[in-house]
mmCIF file of the N, C-alpha and C atoms, coordinates in Angstrom:
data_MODEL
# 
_entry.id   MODEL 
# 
loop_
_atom_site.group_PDB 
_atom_site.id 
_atom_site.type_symbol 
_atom_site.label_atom_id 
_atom_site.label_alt_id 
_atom_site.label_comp_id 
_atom_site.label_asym_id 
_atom_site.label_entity_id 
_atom_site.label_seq_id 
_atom_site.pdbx_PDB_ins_code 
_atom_site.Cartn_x 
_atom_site.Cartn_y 
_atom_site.Cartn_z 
_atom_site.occupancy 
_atom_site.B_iso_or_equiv 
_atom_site.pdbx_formal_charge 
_atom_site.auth_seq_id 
_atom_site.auth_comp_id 
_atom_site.auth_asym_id 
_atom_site.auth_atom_id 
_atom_site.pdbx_PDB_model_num 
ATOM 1   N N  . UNK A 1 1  ? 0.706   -46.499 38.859 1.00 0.00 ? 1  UNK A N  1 
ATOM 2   C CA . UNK A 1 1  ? 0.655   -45.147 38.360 1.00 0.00 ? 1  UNK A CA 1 
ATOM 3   C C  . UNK A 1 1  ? 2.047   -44.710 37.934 1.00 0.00 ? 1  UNK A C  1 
ATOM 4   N N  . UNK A 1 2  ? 1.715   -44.053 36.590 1.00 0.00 ? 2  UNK A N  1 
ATOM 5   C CA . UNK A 1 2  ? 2.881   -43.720 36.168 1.00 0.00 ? 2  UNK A CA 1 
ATOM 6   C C  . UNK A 1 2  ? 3.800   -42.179 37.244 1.00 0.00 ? 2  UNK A C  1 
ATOM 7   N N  . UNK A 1 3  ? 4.890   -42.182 37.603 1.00 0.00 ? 3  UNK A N  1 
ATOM 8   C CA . UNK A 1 3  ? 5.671   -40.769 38.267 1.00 0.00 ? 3  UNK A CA 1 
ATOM 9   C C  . UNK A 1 3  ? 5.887   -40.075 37.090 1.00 0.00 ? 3  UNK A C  1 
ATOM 10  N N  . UNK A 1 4  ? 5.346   -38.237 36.866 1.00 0.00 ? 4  UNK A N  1 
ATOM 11  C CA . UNK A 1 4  ? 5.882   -37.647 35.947 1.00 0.00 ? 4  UNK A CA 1 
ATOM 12  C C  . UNK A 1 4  ? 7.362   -36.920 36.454 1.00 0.00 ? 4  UNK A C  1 
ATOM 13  N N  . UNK A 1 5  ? 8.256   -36.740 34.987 1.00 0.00 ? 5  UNK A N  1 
ATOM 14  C CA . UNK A 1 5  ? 10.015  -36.523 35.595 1.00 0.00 ? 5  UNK A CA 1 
ATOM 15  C C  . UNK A 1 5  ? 9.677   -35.167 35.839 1.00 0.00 ? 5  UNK A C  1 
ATOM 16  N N  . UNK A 1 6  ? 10.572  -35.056 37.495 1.00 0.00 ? 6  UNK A N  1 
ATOM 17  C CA . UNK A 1 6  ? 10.230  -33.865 37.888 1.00 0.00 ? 6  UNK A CA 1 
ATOM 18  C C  . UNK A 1 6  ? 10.997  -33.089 37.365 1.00 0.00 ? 6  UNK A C  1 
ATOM 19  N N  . UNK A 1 7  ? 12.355  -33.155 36.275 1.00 0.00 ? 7  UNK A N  1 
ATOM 20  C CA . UNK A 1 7  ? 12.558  -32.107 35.657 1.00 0.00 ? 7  UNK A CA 1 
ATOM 21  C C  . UNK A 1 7  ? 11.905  -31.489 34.589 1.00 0.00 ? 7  UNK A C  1 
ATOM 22  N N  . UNK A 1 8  ? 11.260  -32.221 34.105 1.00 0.00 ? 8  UNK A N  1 
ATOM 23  C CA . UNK A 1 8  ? 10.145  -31.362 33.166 1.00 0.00 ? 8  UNK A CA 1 
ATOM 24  C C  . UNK A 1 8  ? 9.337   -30.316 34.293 1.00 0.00 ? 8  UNK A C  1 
ATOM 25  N N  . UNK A 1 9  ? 9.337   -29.106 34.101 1.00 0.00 ? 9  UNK A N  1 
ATOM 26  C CA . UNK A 1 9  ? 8.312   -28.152 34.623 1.00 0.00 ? 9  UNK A CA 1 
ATOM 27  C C  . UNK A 1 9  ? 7.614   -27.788 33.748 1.00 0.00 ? 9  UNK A C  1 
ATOM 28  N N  . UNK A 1 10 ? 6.584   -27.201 34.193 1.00 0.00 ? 10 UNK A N  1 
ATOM 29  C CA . UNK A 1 10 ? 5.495   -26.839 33.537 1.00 0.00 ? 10 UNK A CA 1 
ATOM 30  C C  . UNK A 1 10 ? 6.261   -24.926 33.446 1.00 0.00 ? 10 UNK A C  1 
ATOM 31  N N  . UNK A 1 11 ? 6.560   -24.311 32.002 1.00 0.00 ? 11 UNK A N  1 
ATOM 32  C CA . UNK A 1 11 ? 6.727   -23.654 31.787 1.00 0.00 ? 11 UNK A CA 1 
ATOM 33  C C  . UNK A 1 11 ? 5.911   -22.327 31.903 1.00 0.00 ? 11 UNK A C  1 
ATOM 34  N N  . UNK A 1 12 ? 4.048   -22.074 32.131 1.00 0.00 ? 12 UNK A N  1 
ATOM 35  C CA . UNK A 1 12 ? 3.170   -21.539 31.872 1.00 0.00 ? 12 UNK A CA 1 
ATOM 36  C C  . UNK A 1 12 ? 3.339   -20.624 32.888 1.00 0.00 ? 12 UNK A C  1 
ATOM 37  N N  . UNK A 1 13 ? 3.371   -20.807 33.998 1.00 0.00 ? 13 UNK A N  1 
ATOM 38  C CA . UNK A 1 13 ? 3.723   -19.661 34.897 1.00 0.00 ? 13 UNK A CA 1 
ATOM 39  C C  . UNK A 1 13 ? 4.836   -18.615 35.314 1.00 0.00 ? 13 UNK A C  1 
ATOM 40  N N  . UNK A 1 14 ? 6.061   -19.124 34.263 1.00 0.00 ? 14 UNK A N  1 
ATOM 41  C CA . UNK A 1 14 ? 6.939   -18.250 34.188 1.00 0.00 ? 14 UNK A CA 1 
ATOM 42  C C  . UNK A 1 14 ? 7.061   -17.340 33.083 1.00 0.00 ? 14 UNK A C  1 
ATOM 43  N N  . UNK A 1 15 ? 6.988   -15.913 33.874 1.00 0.00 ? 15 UNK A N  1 
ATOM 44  C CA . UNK A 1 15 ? 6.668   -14.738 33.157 1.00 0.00 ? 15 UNK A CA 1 
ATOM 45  C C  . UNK A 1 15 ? 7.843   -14.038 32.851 1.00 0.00 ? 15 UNK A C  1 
ATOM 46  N N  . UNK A 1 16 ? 8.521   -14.331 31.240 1.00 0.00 ? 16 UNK A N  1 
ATOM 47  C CA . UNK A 1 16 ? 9.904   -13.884 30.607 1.00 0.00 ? 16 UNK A CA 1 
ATOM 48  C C  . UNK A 1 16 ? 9.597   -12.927 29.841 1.00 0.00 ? 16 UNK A C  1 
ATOM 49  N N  . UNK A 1 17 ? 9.972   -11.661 29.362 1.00 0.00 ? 17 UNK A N  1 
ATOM 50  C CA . UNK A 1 17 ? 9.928   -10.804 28.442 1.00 0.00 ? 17 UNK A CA 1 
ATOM 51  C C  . UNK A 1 17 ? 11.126  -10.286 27.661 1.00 0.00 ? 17 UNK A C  1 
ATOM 52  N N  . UNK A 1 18 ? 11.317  -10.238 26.327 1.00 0.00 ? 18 UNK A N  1 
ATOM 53  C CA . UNK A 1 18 ? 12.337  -9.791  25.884 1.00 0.00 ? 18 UNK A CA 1 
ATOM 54  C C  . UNK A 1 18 ? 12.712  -8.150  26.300 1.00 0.00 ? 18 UNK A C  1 
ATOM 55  N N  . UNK A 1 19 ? 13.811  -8.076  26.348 1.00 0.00 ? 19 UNK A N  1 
ATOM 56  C CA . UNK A 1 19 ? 13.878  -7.131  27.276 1.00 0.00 ? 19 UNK A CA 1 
ATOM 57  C C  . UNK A 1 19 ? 13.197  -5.733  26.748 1.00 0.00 ? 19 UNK A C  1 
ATOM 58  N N  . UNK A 1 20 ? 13.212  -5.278  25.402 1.00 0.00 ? 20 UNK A N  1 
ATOM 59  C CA . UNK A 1 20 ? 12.785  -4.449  24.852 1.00 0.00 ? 20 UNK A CA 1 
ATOM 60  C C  . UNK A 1 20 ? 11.178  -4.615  24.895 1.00 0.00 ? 20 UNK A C  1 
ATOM 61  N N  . UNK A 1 21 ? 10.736  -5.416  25.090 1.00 0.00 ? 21 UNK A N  1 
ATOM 62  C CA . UNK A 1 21 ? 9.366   -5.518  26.289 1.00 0.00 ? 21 UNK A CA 1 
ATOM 63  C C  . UNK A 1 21 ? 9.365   -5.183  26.894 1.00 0.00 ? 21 UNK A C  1 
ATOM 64  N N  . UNK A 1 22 ? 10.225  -5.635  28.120 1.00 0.00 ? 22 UNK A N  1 
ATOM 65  C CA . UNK A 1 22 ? 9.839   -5.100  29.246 1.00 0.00 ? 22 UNK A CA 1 
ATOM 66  C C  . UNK A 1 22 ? 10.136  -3.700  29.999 1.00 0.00 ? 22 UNK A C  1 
ATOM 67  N N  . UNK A 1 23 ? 10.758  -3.361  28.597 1.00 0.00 ? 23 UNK A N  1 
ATOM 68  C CA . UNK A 1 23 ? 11.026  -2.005  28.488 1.00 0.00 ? 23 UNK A CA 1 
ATOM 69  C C  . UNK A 1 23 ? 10.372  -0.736  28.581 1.00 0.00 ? 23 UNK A C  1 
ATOM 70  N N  . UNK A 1 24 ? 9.173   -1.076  27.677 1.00 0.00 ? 24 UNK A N  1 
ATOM 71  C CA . UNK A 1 24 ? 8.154   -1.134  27.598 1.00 0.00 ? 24 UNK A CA 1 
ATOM 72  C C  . UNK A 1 24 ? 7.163   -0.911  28.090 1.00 0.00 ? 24 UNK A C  1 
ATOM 73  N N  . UNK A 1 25 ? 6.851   -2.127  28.697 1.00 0.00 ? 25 UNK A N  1 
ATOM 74  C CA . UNK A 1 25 ? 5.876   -2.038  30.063 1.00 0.00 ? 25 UNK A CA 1 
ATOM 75  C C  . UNK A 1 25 ? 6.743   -0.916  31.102 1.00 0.00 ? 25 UNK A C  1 
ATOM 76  N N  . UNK A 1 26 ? 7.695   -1.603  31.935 1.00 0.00 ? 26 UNK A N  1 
ATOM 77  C CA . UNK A 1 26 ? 8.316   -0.738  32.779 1.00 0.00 ? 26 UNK A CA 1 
ATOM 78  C C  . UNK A 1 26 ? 7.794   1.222   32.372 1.00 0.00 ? 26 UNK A C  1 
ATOM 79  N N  . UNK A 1 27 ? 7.835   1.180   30.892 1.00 0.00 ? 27 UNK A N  1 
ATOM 80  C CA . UNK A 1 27 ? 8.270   2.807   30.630 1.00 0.00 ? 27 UNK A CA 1 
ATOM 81  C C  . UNK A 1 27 ? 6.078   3.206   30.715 1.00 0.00 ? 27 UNK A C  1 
ATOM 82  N N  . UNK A 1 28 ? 5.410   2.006   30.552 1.00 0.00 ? 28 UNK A N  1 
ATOM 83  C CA . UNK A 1 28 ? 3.523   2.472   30.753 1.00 0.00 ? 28 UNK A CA 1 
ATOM 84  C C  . UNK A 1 28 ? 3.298   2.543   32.197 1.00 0.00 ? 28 UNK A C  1 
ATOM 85  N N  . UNK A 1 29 ? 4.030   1.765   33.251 1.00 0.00 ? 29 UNK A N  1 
ATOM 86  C CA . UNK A 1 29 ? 4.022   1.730   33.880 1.00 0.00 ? 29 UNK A CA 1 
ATOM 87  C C  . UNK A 1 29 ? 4.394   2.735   35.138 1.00 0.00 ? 29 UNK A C  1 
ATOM 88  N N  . UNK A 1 30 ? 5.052   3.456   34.805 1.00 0.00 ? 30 UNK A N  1 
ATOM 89  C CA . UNK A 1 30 ? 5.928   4.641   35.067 1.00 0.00 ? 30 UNK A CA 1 
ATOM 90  C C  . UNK A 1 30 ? 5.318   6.032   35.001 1.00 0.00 ? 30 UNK A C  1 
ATOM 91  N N  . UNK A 1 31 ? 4.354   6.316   34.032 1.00 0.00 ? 31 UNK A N  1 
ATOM 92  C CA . UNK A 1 31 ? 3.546   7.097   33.902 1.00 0.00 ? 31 UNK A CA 1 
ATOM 93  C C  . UNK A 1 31 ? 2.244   6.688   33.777 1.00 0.00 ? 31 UNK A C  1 
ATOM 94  N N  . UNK A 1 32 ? 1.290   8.238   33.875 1.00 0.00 ? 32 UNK A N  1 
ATOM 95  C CA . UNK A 1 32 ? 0.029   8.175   34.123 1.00 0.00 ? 32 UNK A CA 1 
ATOM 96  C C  . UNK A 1 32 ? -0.640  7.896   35.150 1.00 0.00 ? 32 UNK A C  1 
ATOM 97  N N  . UNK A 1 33 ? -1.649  7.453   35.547 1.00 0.00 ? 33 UNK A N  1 
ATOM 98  C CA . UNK A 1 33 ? -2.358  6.965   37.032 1.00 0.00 ? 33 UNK A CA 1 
ATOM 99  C C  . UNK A 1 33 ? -1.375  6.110   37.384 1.00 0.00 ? 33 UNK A C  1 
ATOM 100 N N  . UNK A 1 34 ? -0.862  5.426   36.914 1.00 0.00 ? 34 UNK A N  1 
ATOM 101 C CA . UNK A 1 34 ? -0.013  3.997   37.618 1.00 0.00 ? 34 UNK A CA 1 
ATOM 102 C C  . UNK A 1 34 ? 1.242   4.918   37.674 1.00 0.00 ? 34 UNK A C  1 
ATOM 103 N N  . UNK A 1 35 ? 1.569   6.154   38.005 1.00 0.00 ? 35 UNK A N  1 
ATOM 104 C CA . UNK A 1 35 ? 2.940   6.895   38.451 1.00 0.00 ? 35 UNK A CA 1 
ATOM 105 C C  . UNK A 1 35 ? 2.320   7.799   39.625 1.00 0.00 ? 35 UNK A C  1 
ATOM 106 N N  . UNK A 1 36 ? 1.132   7.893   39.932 1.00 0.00 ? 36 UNK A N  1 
ATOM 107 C CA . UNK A 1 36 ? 0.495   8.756   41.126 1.00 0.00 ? 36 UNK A CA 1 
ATOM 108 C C  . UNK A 1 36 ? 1.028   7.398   42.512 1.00 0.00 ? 36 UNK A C  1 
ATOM 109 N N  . UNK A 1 37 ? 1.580   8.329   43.493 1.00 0.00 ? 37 UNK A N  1 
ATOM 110 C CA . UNK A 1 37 ? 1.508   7.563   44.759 1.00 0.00 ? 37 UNK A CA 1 
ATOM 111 C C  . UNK A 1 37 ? 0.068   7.519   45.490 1.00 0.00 ? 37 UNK A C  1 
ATOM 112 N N  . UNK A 1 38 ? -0.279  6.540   45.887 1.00 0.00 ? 38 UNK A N  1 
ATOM 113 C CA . UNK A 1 38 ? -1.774  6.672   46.592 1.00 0.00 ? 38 UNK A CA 1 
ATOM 114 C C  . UNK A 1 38 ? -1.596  5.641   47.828 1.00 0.00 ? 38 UNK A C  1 
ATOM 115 N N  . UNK A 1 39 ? -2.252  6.429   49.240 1.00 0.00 ? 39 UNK A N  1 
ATOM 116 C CA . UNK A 1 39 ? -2.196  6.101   50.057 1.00 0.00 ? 39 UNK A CA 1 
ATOM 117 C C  . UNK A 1 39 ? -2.693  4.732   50.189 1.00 0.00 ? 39 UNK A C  1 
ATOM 118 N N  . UNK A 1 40 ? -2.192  3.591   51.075 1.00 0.00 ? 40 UNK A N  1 
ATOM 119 C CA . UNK A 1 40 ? -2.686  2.823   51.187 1.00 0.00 ? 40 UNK A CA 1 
ATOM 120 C C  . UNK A 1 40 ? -3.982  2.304   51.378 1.00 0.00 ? 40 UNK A C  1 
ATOM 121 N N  . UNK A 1 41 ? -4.901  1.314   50.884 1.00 0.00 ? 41 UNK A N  1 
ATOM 122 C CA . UNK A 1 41 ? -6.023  0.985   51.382 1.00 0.00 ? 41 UNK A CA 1 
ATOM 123 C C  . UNK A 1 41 ? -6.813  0.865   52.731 1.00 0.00 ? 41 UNK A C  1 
ATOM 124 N N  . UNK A 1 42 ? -7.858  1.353   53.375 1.00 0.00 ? 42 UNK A N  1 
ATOM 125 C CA . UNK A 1 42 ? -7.989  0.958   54.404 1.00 0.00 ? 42 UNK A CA 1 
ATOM 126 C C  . UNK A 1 42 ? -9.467  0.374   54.951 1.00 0.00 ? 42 UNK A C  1 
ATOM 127 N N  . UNK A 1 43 ? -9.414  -1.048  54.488 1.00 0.00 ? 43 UNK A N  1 
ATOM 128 C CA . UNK A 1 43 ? -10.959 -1.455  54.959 1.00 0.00 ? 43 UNK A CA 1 
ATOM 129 C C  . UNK A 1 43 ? -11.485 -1.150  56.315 1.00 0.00 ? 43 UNK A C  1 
ATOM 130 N N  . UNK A 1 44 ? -11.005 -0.701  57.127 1.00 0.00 ? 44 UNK A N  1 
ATOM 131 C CA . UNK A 1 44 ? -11.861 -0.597  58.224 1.00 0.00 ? 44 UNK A CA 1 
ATOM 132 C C  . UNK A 1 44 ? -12.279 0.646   58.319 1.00 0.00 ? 44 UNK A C  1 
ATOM 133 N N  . UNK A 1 45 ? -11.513 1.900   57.603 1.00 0.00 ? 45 UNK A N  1 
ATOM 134 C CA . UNK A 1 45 ? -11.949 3.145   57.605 1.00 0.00 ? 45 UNK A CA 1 
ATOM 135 C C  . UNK A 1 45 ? -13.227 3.180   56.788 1.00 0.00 ? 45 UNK A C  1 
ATOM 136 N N  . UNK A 1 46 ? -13.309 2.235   55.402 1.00 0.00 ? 46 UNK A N  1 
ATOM 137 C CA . UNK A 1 46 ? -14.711 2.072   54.618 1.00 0.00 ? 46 UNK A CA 1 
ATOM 138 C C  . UNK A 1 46 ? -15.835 1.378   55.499 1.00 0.00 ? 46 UNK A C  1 
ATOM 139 N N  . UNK A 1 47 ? -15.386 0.216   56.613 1.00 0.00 ? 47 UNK A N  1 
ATOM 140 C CA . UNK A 1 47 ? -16.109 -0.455  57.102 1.00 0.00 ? 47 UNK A CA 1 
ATOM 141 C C  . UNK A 1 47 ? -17.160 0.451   57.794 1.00 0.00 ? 47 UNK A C  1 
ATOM 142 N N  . UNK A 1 48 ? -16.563 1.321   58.824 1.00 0.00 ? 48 UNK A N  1 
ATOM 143 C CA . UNK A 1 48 ? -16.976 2.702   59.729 1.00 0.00 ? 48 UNK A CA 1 
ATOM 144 C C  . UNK A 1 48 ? -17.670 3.194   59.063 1.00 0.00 ? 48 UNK A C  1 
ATOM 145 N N  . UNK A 1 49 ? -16.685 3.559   57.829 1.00 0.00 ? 49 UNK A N  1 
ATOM 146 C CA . UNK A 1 49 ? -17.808 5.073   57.081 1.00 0.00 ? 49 UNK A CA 1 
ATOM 147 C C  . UNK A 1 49 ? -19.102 4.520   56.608 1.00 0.00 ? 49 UNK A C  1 
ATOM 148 N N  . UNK A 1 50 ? -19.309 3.013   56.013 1.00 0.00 ? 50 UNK A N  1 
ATOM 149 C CA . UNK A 1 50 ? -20.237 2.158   55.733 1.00 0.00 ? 50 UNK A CA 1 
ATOM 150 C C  . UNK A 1 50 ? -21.353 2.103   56.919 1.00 0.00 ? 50 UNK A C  1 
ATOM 151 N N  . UNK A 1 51 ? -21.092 1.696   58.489 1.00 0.00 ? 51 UNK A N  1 
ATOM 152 C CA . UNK A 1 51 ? -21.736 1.516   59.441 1.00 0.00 ? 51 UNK A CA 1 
ATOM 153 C C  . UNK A 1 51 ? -22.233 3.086   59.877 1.00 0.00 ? 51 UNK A C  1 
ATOM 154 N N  . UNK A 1 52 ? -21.602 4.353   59.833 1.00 0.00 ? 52 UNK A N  1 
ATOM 155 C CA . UNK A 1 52 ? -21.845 5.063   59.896 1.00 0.00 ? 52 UNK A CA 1 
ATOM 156 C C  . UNK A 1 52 ? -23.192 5.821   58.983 1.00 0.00 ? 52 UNK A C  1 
ATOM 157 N N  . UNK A 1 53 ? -23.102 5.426   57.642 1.00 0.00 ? 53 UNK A N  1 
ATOM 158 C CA . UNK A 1 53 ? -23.706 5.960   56.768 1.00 0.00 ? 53 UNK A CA 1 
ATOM 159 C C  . UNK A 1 53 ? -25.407 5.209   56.793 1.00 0.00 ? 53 UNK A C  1 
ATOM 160 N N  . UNK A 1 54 ? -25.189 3.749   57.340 1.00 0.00 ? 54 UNK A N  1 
ATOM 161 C CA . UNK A 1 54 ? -26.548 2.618   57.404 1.00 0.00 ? 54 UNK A CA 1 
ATOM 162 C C  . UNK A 1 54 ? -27.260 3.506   58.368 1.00 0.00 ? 54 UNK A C  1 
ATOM 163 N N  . UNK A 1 55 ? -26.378 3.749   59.856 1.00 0.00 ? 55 UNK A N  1 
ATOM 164 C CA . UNK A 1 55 ? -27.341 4.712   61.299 1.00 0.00 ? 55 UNK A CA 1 
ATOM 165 C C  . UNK A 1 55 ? -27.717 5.273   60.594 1.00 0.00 ? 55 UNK A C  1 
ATOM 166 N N  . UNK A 1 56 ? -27.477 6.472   60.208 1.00 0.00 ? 56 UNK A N  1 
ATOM 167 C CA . UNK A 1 56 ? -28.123 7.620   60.080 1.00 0.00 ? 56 UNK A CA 1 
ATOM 168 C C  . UNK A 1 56 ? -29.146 7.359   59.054 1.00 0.00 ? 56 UNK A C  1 
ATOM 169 N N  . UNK A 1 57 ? -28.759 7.053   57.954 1.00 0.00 ? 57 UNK A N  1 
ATOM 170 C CA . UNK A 1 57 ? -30.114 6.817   57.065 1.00 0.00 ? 57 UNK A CA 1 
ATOM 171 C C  . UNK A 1 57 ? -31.252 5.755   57.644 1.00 0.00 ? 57 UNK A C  1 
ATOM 172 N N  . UNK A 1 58 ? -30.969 5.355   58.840 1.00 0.00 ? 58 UNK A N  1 
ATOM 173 C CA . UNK A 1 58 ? -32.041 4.146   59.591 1.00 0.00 ? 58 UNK A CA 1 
ATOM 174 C C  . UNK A 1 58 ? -32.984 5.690   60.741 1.00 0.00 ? 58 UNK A C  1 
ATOM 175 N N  . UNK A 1 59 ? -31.789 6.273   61.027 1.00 0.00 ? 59 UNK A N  1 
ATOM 176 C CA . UNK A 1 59 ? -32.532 6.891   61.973 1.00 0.00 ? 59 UNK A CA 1 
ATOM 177 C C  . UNK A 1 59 ? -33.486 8.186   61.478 1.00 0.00 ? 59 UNK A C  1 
ATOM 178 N N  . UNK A 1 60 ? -32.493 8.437   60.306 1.00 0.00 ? 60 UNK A N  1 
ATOM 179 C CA . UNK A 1 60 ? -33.343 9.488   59.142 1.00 0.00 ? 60 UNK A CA 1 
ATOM 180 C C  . UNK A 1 60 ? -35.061 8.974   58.912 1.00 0.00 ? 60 UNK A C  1 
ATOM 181 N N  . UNK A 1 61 ? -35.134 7.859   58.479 1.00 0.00 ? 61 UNK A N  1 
ATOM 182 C CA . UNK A 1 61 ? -36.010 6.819   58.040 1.00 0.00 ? 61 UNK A CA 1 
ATOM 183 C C  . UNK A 1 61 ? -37.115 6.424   58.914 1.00 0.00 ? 61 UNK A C  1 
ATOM 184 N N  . UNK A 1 62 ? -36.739 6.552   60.094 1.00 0.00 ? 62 UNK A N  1 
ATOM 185 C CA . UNK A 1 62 ? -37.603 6.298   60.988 1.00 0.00 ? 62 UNK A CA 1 
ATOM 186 C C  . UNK A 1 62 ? -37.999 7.331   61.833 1.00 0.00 ? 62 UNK A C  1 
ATOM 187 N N  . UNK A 1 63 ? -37.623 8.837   61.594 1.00 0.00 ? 63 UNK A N  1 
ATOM 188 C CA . UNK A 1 63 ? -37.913 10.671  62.127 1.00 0.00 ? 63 UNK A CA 1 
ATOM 189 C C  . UNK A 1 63 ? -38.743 10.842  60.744 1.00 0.00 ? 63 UNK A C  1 
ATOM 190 N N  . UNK A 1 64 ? -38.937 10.781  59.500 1.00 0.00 ? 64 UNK A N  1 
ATOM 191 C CA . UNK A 1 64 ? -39.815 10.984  58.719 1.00 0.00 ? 64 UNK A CA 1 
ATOM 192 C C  . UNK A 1 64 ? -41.123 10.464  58.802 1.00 0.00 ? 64 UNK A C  1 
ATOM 193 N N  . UNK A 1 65 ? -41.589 9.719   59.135 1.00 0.00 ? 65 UNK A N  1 
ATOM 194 C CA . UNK A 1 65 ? -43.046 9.424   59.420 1.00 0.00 ? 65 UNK A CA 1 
ATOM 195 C C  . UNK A 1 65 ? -43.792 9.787   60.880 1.00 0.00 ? 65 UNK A C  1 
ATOM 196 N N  . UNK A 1 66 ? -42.486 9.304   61.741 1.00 0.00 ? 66 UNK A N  1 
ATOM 197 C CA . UNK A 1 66 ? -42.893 10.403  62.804 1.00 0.00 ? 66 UNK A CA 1 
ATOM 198 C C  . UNK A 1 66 ? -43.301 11.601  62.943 1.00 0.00 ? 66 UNK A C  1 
ATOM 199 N N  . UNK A 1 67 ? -42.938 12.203  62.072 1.00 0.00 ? 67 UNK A N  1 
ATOM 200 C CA . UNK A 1 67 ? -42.537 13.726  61.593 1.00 0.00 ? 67 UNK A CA 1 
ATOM 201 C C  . UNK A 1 67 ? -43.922 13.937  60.847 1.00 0.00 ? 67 UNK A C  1 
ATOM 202 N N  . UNK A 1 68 ? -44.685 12.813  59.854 1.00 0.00 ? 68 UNK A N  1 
ATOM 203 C CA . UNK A 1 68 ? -45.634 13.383  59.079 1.00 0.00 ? 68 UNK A CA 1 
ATOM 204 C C  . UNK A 1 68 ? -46.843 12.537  59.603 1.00 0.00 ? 68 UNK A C  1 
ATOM 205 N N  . UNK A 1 69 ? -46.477 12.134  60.962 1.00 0.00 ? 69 UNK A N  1 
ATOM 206 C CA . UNK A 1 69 ? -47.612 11.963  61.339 1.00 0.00 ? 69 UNK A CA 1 
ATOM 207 C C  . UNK A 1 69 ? -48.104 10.626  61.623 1.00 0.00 ? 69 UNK A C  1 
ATOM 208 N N  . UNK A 1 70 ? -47.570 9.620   60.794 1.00 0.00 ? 70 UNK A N  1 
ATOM 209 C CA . UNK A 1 70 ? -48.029 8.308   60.312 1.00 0.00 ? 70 UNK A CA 1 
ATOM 210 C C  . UNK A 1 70 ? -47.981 7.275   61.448 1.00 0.00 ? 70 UNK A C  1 
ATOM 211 N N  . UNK A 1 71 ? -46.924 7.643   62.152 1.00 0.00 ? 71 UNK A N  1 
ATOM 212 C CA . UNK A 1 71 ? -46.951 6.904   63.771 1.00 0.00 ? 71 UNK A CA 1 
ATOM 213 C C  . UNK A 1 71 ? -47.241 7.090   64.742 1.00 0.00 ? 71 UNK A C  1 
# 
């Protein structure tokens, strides 16, 4: 098997911009929604509000037929 020369890199993943690009970006970036600070994410607070929201509509779900009789 041929060894490829490890000074050749593979160029594709390095992300260069002329600077008046990235000028650019930097200046879209800076404003609009992407200039609002927003609190960090928090999956376990969605997880809760998720587990929270399944009870009640289970227990909702199962007081309605009770309720009209059916059980």
């Amino acid at each position: 098997m041929k060894e490829e020369n490890s000074d050749k890199q593979d160029g594709s993943y390095i992300n260069t911009l002329y600077p008046e690009d990235q000028k650019r970006v930097d200046g879209f970036l800076s404003r609009g929604v992407n200039s609002v600070p927003r609190k960090p994410f928090r999956p376990g607070r969605l997880l809760l509000l998720l587990i929270v929201v399944v009870t009640v509509l289970s227990f909702f779900s199962q007081l309605v037929p009770r309720l009209a009789g059916i059980y």
